[in-house]
C-alpha positions in Angstrom: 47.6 43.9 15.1 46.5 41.6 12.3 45.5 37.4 13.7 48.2 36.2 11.7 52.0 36.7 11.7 54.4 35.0 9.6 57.8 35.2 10.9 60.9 34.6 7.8 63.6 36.0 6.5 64.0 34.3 2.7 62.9 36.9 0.1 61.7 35.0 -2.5 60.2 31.2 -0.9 56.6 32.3 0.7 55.8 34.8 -2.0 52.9 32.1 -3.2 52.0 31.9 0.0 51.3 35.6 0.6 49.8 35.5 -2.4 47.2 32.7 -1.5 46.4 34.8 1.6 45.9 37.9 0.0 43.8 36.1 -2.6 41.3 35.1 0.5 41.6 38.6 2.4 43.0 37.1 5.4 45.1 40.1 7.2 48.3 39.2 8.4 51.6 40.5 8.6 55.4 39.4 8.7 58.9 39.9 10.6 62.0 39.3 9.8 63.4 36.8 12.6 66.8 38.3 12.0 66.4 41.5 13.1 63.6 41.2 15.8 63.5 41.9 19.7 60.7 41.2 22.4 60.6 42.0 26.3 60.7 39.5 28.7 57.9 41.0 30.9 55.9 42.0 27.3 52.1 41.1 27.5 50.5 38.3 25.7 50.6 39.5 21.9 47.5 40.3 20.2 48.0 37.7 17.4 46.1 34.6 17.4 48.6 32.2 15.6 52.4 32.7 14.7 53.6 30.9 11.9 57.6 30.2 12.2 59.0 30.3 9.0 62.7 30.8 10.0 65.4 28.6 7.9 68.4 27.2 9.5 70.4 27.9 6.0 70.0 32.0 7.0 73.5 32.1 7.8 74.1 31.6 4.3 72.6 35.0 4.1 73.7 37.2 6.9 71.4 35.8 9.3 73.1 33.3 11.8 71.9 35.9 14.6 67.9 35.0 13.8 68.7 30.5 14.7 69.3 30.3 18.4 67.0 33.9 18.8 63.9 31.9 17.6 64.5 29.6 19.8 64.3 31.7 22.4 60.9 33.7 21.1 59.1 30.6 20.5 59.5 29.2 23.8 58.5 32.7 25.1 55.3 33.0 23.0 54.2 29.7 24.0 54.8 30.1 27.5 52.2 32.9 26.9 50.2 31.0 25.6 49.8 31.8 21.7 49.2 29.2 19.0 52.8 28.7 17.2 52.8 26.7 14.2 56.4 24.8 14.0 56.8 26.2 16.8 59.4 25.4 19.8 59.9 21.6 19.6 59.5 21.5 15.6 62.1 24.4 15.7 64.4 22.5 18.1 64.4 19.3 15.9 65.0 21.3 12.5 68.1 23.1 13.9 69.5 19.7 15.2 70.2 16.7 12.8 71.5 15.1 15.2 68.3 15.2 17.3 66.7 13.8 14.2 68.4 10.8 13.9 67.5 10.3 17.8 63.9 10.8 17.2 64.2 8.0 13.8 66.1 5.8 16.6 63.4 6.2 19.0 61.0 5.3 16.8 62.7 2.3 15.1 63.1 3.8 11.9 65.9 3.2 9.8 68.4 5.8 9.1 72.0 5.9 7.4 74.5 5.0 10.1 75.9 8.0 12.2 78.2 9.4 14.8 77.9 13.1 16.2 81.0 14.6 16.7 82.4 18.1 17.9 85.9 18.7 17.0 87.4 17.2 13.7 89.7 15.5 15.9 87.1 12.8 16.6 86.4 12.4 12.9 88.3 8.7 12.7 87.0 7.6 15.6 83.4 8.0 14.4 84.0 6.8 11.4 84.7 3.3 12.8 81.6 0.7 11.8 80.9 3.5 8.8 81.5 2.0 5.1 82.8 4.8 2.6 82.3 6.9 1.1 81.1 9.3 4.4 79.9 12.4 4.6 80.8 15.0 7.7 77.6 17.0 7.8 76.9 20.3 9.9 74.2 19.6 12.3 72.3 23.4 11.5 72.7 23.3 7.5 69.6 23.7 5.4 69.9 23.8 1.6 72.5 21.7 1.4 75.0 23.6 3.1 77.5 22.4 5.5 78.3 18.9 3.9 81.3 17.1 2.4 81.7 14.0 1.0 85.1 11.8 1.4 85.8 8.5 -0.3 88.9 7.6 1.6 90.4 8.1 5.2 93.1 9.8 3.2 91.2 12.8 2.2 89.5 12.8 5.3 92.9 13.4 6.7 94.2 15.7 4.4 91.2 17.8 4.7 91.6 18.1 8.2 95.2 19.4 7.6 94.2 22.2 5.5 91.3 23.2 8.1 88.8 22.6 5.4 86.1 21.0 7.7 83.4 23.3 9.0 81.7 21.8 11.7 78.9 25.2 11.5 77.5 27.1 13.9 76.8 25.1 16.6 80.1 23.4 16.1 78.6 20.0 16.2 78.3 17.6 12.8 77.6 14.2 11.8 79.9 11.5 10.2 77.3 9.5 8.3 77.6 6.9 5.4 76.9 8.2 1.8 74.2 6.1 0.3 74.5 5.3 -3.1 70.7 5.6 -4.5 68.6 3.4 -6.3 67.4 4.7 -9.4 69.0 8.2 -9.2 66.8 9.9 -7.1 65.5 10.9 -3.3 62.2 10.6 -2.0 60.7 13.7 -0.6 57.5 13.9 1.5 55.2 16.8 2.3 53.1 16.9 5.5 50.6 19.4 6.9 48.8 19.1 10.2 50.9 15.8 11.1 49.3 14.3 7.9 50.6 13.6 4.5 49.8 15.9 1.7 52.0 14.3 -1.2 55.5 13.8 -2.4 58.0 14.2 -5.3 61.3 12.5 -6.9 64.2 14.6 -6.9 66.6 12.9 -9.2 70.1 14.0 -8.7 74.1 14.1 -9.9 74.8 12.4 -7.0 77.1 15.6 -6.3 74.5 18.7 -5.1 73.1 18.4 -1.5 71.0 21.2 -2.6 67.4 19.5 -2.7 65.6 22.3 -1.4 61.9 21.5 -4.1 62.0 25.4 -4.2 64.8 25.7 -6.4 64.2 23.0 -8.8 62.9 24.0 -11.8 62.9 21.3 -14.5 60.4 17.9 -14.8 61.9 14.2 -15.8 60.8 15.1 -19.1 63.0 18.1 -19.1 59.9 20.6 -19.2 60.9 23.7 -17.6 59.0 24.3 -14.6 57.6 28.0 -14.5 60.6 29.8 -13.6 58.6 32.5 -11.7 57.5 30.1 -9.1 61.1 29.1 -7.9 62.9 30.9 -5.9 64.5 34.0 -7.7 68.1 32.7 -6.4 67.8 29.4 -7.5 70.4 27.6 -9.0 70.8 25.5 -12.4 71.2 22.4 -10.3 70.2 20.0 -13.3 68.1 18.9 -10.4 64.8 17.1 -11.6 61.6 16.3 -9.9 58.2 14.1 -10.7 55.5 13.3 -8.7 55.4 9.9 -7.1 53.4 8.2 -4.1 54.9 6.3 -1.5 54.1 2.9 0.0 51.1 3.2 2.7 54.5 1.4 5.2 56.4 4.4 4.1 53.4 7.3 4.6 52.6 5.7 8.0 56.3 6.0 9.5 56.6 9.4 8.4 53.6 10.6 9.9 54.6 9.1 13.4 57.4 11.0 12.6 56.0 14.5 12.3 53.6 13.8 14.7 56.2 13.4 17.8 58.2 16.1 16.4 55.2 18.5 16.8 55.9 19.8 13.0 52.7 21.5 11.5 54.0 22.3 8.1 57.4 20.3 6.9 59.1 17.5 4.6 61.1 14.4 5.2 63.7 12.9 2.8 64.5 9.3 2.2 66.4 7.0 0.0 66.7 3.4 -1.4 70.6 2.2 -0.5 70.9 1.0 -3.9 73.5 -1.6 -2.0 70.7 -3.5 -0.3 67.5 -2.1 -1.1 66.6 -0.5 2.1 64.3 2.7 2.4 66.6 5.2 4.9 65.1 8.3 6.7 67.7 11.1 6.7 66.2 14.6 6.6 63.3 16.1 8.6 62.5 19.6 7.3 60.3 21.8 9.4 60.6 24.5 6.5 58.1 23.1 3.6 59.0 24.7 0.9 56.6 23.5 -1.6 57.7 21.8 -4.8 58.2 25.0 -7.8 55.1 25.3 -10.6 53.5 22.7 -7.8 50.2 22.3 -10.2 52.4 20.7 -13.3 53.9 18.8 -10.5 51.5 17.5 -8.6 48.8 18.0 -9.9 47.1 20.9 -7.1 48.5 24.2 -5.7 49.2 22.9 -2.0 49.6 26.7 -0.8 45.7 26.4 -0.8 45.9 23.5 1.4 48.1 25.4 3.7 45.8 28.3 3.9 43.0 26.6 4.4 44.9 24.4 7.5 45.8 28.3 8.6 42.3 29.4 8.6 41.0 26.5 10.5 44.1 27.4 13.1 42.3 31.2 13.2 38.7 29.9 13.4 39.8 28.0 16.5 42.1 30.5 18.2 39.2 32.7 17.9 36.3 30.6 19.5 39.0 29.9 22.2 39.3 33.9 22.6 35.5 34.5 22.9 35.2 31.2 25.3 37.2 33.7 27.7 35.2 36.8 27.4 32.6 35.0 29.0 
């Protein structure tokens, strides 16, 4: 059994990762969290550290069976007492938006206003307090999916007369307030370890909730990114990204953030409510994938800095395993 398994079921996101690994020899080997099984009474697994790669969009893709299963095997690996990394709280707060916006409350950190619902019914009611336009937003999405925007209790309406309103898979959503954003773009924020490693602009239609950094694959300057290092799916989403550093404020909240959340590897989202100017948390991603072509980005390859927090994780897993042989 190799030290390192990396559990996903995306074809095309972690191939640079892999391909860091491989670069350094470190073994390791990966499993698809949609088709996967383990026994209750099972021994502890000879890995030392299990990486959870598992997206909450893998419905999208025929994989809505792998969500609430991961939850499940990450508990039981950590009961046993194996180094996860995003493992069973990260997990529970990337498949729960609304548990997001709890944590940002928590913390005092400001987020666009929100109401969870779980039947359309209670749609107008929750939008009460809420300026339009809103958005009714899936709790599990990931890559955009699950949202719609409505600009008037009319169409809210009307769409709820067709059936038109997926609440997803847990059946649970949020009604939140669309921000209009300042200057066009998002904010998006990559940590490892709890710590910030650096962030990008997205700058957007205003339309596409599709943000994932993976599938954007054009600079401000309109360079095209290195097609090869976006996902092969990804769309022509006009989507463009620059590099940008965020107020020391900003880094420091975000930070707390990932650090009570327990996420090892992820991003958060924000935006400026072009309406008043203030900076509103509304994403936290426990599934970093890393800005495309990151070096023209960036200006570094930030799969190295993942590896090398991996092989630290490793190192220390395996003087723990040798302190109990003795």
């Amino acid at each position: 059994m190799n030290p390192l398994v990396i559990s996903h079921e995306h074809p095309d996101w972690f191939k640079p990762l892999f391909t860091e690994l491989e670069k350094r020899s470190i073994p390791f080997e990966t499993v698809n969290p949609t088709q996967h099984n383990y026994r209750i009474d099972e021994p502890r697994p000879e890995f030392s550290v299990f990486f959870n790669r598992m997206s909450p969009s893998a419905y999208l893709r025929d994989g809505v069976q792998g969500t609430f299963y991961t939850l499940n095997y990450l508990k039981h690996l950590e009961d046993q007492g194996v180094k996860v990394l995003n493992g069973y709280q990260a997990f529970t707060y990337e498949t729960s938006k609304a548990l997001q916006l709890q944590l940002l409350q928590k913390l005092g950190i400001k987020y666009p206003k929100a109401s969870v619902i779980n039947h359309v019914s209670q749609i107008e009611e929750a939008k009460k307090g809420l300026r339009f336009p809103i958005v009714v937003k899936a709790n599990i999405g990931g890559s955009g999916a699950g949202i719609e925007k409505f600009d008037s209790i009319e169409e809210v309406r009307e769409a709820i007369g067709n059936n038109q309103i997926d609440l997803g898979i847990d059946h649970t959503a949020l009604v939140q307030e669309f921000i209009p954003s300042r200057g066009g773009y998002i904010t998006r924020v990559e940590t490892l370890g709890g710590k910030y490693l650096y962030a990008i602009r997205v700058y957007t239609n205003g339309e596409s909730f599709n943000l994932c950094p993976a599938d954007i694959c054009q600079t401000t300057a309109g360079t095209e990114l290195v097609r090869n290092a976006c996902a092969v799916d990804a769309p022509k989403n006009g989507l463009r990204v620059e590099a940008y550093t965020p107020p020391q404020e900003v880094i420091d909240q975000i930070e707390t953030i990932m650090q009570h959340s327990k996420i090892d590897v992820g991003g958060i989202e924000y935006i400026i409510d072009d309406r008043d100017g203030e900076i509103l948390f509304y994403d936290v991603n426990a599934l970093s994938n890393f800005v495309a072509d990151a070096v023209n980005v960036i200006g570094f390859n930030p799969h190295e800095k993942l590896v090398d927090f991996i092989e630290q994780q490793l190192a220390t897993q395996l003087t723990k395993n040798e302190s109990l042989t003795f």
